[in-house]
Each structure stands twice: as structure tokens, then as C-alpha cells.
C-alpha positions in Angstrom: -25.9 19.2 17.2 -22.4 19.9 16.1 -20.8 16.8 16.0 -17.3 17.5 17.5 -14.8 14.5 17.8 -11.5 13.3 19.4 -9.3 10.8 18.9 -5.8 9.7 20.5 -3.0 7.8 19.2 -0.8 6.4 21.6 2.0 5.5 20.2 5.7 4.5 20.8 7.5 7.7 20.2 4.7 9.9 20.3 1.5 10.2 21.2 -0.9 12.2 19.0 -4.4 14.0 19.6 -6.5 15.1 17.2 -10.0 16.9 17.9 -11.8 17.8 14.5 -16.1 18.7 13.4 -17.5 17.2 11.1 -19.2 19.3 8.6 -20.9 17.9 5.8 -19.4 14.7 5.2 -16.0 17.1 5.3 -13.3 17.3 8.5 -13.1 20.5 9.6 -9.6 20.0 12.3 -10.1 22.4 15.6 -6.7 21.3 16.8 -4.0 18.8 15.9 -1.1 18.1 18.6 1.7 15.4 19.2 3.7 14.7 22.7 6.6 12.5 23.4 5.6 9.4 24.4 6.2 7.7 27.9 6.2 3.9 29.0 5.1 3.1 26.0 7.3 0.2 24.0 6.2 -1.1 20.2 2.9 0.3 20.4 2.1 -1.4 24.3 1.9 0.6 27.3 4.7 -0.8 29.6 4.1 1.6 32.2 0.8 3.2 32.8 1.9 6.1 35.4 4.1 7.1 32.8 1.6 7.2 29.6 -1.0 8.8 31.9 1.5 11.7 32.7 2.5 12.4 28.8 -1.4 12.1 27.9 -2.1 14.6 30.9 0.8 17.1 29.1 -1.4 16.6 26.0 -4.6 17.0 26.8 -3.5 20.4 28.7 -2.0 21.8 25.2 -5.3 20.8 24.0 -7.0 22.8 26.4 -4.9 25.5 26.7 -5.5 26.1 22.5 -9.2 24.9 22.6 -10.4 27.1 26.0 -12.2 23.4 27.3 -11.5 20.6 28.3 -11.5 17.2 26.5 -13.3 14.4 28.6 -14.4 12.0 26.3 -12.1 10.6 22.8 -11.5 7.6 20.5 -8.8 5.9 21.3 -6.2 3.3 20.0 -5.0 0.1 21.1 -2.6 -2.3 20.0 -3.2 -4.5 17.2 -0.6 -6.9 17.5 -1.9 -9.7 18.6 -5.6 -8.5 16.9 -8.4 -11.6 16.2 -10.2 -11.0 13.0 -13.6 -13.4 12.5 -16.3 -13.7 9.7 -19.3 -13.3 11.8 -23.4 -13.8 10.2 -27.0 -13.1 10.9 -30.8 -12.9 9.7 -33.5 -10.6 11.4 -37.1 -10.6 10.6 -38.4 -6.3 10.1 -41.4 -6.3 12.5 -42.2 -2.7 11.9 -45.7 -2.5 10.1 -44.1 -0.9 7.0 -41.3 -3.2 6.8 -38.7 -0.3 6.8 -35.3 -0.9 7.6 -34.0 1.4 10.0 -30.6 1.7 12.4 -31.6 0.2 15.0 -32.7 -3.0 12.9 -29.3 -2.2 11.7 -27.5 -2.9 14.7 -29.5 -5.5 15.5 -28.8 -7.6 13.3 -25.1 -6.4 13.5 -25.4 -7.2 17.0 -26.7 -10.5 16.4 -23.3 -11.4 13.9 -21.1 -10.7 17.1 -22.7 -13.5 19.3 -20.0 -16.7 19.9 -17.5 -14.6 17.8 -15.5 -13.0 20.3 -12.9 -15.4 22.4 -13.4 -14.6 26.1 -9.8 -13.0 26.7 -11.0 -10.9 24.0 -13.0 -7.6 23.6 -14.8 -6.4 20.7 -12.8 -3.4 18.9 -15.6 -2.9 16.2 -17.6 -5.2 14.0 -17.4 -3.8 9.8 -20.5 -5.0 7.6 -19.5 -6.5 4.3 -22.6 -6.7 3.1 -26.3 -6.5 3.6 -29.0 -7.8 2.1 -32.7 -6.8 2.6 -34.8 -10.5 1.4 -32.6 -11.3 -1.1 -31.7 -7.8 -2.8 -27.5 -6.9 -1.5 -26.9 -3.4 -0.6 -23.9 -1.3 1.7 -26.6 0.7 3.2 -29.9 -0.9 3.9 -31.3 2.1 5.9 -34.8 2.9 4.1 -35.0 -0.1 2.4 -38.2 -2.2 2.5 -38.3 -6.2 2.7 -39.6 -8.6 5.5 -36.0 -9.7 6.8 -32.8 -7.6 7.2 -29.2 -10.2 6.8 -25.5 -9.4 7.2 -22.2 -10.9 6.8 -19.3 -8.6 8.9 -15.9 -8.4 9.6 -15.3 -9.1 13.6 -12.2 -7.3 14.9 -11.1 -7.9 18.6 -7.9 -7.3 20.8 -7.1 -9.0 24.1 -8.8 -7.7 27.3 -5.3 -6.7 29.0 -4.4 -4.0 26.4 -8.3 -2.1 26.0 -8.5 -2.6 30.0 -5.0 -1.0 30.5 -5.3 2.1 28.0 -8.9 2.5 29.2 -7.5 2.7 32.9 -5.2 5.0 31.9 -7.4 7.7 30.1 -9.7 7.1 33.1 -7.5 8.4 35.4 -6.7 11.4 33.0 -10.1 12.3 33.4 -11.3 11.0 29.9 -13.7 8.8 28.7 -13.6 6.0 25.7 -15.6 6.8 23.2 -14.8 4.2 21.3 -11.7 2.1 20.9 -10.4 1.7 17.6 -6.4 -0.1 15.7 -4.1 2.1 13.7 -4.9 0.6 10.4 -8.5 0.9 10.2 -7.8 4.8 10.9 -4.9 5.2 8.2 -7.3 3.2 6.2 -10.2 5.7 6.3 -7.7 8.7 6.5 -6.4 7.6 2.6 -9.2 5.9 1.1 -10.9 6.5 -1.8 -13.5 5.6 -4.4 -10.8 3.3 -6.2 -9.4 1.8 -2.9 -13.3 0.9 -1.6 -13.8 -1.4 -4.2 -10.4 -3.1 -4.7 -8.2 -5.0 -2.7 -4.8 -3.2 -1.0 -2.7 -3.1 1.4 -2.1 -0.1 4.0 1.6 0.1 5.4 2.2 2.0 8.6 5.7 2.8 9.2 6.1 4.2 13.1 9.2 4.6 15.2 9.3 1.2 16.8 7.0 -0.7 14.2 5.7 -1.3 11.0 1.9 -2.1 10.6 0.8 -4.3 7.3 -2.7 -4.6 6.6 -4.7 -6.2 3.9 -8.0 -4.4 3.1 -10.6 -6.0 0.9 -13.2 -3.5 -0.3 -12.4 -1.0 2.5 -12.8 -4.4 4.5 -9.7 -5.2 6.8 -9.4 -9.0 6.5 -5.7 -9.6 7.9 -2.9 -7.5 9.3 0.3 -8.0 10.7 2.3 -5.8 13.2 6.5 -5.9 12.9 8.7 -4.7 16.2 10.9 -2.8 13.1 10.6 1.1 12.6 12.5 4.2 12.0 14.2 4.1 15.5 16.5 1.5 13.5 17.0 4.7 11.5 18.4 6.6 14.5 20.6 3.5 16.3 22.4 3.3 12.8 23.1 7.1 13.0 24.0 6.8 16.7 26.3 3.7 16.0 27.8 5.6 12.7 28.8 9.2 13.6 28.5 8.5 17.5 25.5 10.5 18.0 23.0 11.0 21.3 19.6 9.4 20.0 18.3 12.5 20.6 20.7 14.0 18.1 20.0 11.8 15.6 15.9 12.2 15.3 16.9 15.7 15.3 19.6 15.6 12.0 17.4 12.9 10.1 14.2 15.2 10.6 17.1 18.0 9.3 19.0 16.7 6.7 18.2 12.7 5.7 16.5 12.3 2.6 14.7 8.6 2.0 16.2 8.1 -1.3 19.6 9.0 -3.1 18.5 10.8 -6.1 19.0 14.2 -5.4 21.1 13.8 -2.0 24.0 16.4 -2.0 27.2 16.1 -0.5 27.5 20.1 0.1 24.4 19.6 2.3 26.1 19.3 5.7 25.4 19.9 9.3 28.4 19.9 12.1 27.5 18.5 15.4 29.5 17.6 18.8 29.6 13.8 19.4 29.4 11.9 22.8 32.9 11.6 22.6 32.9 16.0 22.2 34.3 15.6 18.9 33.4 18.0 16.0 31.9 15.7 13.4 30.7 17.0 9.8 27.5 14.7 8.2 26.7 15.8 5.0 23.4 14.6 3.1 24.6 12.2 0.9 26.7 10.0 3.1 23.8 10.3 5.8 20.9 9.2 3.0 22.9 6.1 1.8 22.6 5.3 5.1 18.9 5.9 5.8 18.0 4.6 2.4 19.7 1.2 3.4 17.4 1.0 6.1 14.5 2.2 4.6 15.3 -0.4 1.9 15.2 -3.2 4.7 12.1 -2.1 6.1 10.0 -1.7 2.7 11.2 -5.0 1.4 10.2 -6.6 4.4 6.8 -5.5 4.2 6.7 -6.6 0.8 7.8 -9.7 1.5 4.5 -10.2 4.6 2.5 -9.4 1.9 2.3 -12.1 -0.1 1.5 -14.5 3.0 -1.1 -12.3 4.3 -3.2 -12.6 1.3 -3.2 -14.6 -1.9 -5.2 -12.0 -3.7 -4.2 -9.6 -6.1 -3.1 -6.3 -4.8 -4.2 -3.0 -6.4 -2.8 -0.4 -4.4 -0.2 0.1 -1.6 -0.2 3.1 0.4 2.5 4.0 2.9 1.8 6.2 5.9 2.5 7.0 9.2 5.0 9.4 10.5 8.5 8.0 9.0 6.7 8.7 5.4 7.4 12.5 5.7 10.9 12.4 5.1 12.4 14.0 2.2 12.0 12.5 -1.0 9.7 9.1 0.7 7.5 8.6 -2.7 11.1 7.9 -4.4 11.8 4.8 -2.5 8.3 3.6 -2.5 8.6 3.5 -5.6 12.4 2.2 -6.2 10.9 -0.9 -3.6 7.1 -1.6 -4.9 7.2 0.2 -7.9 4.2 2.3 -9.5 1.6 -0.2 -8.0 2.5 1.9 -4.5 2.4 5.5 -3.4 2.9 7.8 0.3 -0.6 8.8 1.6 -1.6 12.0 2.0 -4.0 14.3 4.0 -5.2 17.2 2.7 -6.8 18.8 5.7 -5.7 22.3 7.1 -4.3 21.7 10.3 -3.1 18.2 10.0 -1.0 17.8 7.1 1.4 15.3 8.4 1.3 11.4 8.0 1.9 11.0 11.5 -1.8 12.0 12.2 -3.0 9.9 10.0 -4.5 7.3 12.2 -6.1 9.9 14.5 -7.6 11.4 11.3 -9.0 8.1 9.9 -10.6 7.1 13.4 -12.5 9.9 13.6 -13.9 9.2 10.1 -14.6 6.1 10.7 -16.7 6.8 14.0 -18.7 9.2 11.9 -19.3 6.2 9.3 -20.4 4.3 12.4 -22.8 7.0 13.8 -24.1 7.7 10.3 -24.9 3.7 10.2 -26.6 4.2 13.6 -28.1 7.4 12.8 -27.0 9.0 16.2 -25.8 12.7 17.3 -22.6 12.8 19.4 -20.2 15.4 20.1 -17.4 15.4 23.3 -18.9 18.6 24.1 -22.1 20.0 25.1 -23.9 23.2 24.6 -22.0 25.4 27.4 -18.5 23.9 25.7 -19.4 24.7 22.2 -20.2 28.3 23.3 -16.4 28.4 25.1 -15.1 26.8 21.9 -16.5 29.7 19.6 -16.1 32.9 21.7 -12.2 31.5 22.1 -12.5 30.9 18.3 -13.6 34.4 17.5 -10.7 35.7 20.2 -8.0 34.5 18.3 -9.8 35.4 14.9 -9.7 38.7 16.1 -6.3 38.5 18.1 -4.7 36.9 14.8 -2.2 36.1 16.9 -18.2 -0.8 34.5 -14.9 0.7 32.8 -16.1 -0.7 29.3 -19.8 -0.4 29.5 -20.2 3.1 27.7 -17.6 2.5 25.2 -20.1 0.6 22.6 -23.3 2.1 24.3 -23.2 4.9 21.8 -23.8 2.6 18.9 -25.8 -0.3 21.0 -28.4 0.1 22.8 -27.3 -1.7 26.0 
């Protein structure tokens, strides 16, 4: 089966949908789009009717470019106020050859859940640390032999109001959750590497209306912390400033700021009409002192979380999320954390852009979580695969219970 995934990002400023195959380990992207976001405020949806009706606008792009539709996706929630629990367990392997195989897998995962999660709370996803078949430790116990099968995991859960309310909402678009999933366990998977899996870091999202900081421990997320502080602040300063529309100001940061001073020009300039209908000339240099100053708030805030969010020593910091792809971002990473830090990237045709990063990352980590199960899954079947390739080869050519199926993929209830 061709294992074809989607994932959605809903997020204050805009909401992003990614739908990419996995091929060999690799992520091949079938289509990468982004919508302004509606009733949507620091990452919380504020007012459902309107999120559904900008996820609607979406999904139709999707469709329009894809040739089907898209009824089933991962899906983010907020991780503000997200619960984060050390959870055990032991199972005995009854099969007569005393092979470990998924399902003893997620038993025994299954079994490190139980009394963990707080009853406002639902279960987002539950990471293993480590397993150990008898006494021998291992990452992957599939294939293994030994007489018991033991895990200690990571237990990540969000309260009920915020799954039940997106999960309404993509309801009534006419998808289904997959699987729901935070931010920074998708920008985590969507960076990581070798280096990062067996160190301890720190993964900084800067958005539009926050900043996510998370502490990951051997590509273990073991604390996070969510700040209402992003690069809107950017755009109120420009508004305030040159007496600007917001809209005008995304528009000439996008155009013309530069995070960092360095090789801002002062001959760069754009000439807009104010609210006030006056002519007013911002040229690069004055406008990047002015983004850098904020940027240079935000950054040394999150540098400042860190050290209260863990004790241990950091090895990496990697700064994502959509703010990162200004102009010259790696230069004030660096001016703030120094060489220990450095901007994320995503090399994948199709989705080269920081603000995809989460949706990238969650659909890596759901394949991790079906290889772990050993299951197939794909949001389309046969007949939609066959669509998807003929409108494939077209443009080739042309050149031109509301919860109960979310986790049923990886648990057999």
C-alpha cells in the first residue's frame, strides 16, 4: 500500500496543510499549502465557525491541485497548557517463540499510559524512552527474543476542550483525525538528526502570535513552554512607526526587513501611502533596526526560559517556524545564542519554508509510530490513488465517539 499522509497546522496567522508519501524512509511532498487563519488567537481556536470556514478554503486548494479529496489528516492542537508524565510497564511474551512483536509493543506501551493521564486530559501520544527485552536495553525491540518485554515512555497530554474543539471542527469539514499531534514534536522530527537524537536541545518555534520552547532529551520531549510573543509584535511596531495598515506591514517586512543589520542598506527603500494618505519612504536599514530590536527581544527571551526549563546542558538550539525565513535570520541567531544555535532547514521539494515545518515533522513522526506498530495507512484508498496518478501524469504532461478512531490506528481498541 502507498502510504500517503496529511497533516494540518492550525495556527494563528495561518493555517497550513501538508499532504506528502512516504517512500523509503524518504518524504516525497504531493502538495504543500498555507491559508489565512480565522478565529484563531495564540494558537486556540476562539471561534470554531470561523476556523472551519478557512480549513474548508484549504482543503478545496488541496483538492483542486490533488484531483481528491482529503478526508482523513493529523492534526495539531495547542500545547500551551500541555501535561508531560514519566509513565512504566513490564509484560510477560506469551508467544511460544518468545518473539517480540508490535503488538507486544503496544501493549506494553499501552500498559505505561494507565493512571497517567488526568481526567480533563486526553492522551496526544505516548514516546518510548527505552525498552528493554529481560534485562538487555534497546530503541526497537521488534524481533527480539526474551521472556518479558519493559518500557519506560514519555506521556504527553492536552486538555479535553482544545482536541474536542479542533476535532469538532475538522469533523464538520468532512475530515477525520488521524491522529493529533503539538507543534514541537513535529518541528522536532522535521530538523532532527543523528547528532540531535542522542543529545539534549532545545527546539524554538517562533510563530505570529507565539513562540514555542521545547527541551528535547534524546529526541525525547521532556518540557516545553508556550509564550503569547511572536512576529505580529514585528508588524504593531511597524504599524505604530510609519503608520502602516497591519496588512501593509506583513507585506513590507516579507519585502524589505532583514533580521539582522549587517548588510541592511539604506538605498533599499519602498514608498507606501499611510492611513493618514501620506507618501511615506522606508528604507531597509531604518526598517531592520527596527525588526532586529524585536527580534532581539524575542530570542533573548527564549534564552532566558531555557535555563528554567532544564538544568541540563544544551547541545544544540534550532530555530524554526515561519518568522525564521526572513532575510539574514541565521545572523541574529547567532549574534543572540551564538554558534551553539542555528535556523532549521527542510530540504524537501515542495516545502522549503520553515513555516511547514511542523506539518512536515508530524507526518514523520506518524510514520515512526506506524513503523513501531508495524501497520499500513494511507488517507486514500485504491480508487483515490488511481485519481491521484492519472491527475499526476496530466499535469506531467500539461507541464503547466468523536475520539475513538483517532488512536485506533496504533491500538487495538
Amino acid at each position: 500500500m502507498r502510504e500517503v499522509i496529511a497533516s494540518i497546522d492550525i495556527g494563528s496567522s495561518n493555517i497550513k496543510l501538508v499532504v506528502g508519501e512516504m517512500i523509503n524512509g524518504e518524504l516525497n511532498i504531493l502538495c504543500a499549502i498555507d491559508e489565512v487563519s480565522r478565529g484563531v488567537k495564540k494558537g486556540t481556536i476562539v471561534e470554531p465557525e470561523e476556523t472551519e470556514y478557512a480549513i474548508k478554503k484549504i482543503l478545496k486548494q488541496a483538492e483542486d491541485r490533488l484531483g481528491v479529496k482529503i478526508r482523513e489528516a493529523i492534526v495539531s492542537v495547542s500545547e500551551e497548557s500541555a501535561d508531560f508524565k514519566i509513565g512504566e510497564a513490564s509484560i510477560t511474551i506469551t508467544n511460544n517463540d518468545r518473539e517480540v512483536g508490535p503488538d507486544d509493543i503496544m501493549r506494553v506501551l499501552q500498559q505505561s499510559i494507565k493512571g497517567q493521564v488526568d481526567k480533563e486530559y486526553e492522551l496526544v501520544t505516548v514516546i518510548p524512552i527505552m525498552f528493554k527485552v529481560d534485562d538487555r536495553k534497546t530503541r526497537m525491540p521488534k524481533n527480539w527474543h526474551g521472556d518479558s518485554l519493559s518500557v519506560k515512555s514519555v506521556i504527553v497530554s492536552v486538555p479535553k476542550r482544545d482536541v474536542y474543539t479542533t476535532a469538532k471542527v475538522l469533523e464538520k469539514c468532512g475530515v477525520e483525525v488521524s491522529d493529533i499531534m503539538i507543534d514541537s514534536i513535529g518541528s522536532y522530527y522535521a530538523h532532527h538528526n543523528e547528532s540531535t537524537d542522542t543529545s539534549t536541545g532545545v527546539i524554538i518555534d517562533v510563530g505570529d502570535e507565539t513562540m514555542k520552547i521545547a527541551v528535547f532529551n534524546k529526541g525525547i520531549i521532556i518540557n516545553n513552554l508556550v509564550l503569547g510573543l511572536g512576529g505580529s509584535k514585528i508588524d504593531s511596531d511597524m504599524s505604530f512607526v510609519y503608520k502602516l495598515a497591519p496588512e501593509q506591514s506583513r507585506k513590507i517586512k516579507e519585502s524589505l526587513a532583514l533580521a539582522n543589520k549587517r548588510y541592511a542598506s539604506s538605498k533599499e527603500q519602498e514608498v507606501v501611502v499611510n492611513t493618514e494618505g501620506e507618501k511615506v519612504t522606508i528604507n531597509q536599514a531604518e526598517l531592520t533596526e527596527l525588526t532586529m530590536s524585536r527580534l532581539h527581544e524575542l530570542l533573548n527571551m527564549a534564552k532566558n526560559e531555557i535555563n528554567y526549563l532544564t538544568k541540563k546542558e544544551i547541545s544544540y538550539i534550532i530555530v524554526t517556524g515561519g518568522l525564521t525565513e526572513l532575510k539574514d535570520f541565521p545572523l541574529e541567531i547567532e549574534s543572540v545564542f551564538g554558534r551553539i544555535a542555528s535556523m532549521g532547514k527542510i530540504n524537501i521539494v515542495g516545502a522549503r519554508d520553515n513555516k511547514y515545518a511542523a506539518c512536515v515533522g508530524m507526518i514523520k513522526y506518524f510514520d515512526y509510530k506506524l513503523n513501531l506498530r508495524d501497520r499500513e495507512y494511507s488517507i486514500f484508498n485504491q480508487d483515490d490513488l488511481d485519481t491521484l496518478c492519472a491527475n499526476s501524469e496530466k499535469r506531467i504532461v500539461s507541464s503547466d465517539s468523536l475520539l475513538g478512531k483517532v488512536f485506533g490506528i496504533f491500538f487495538d481498541n
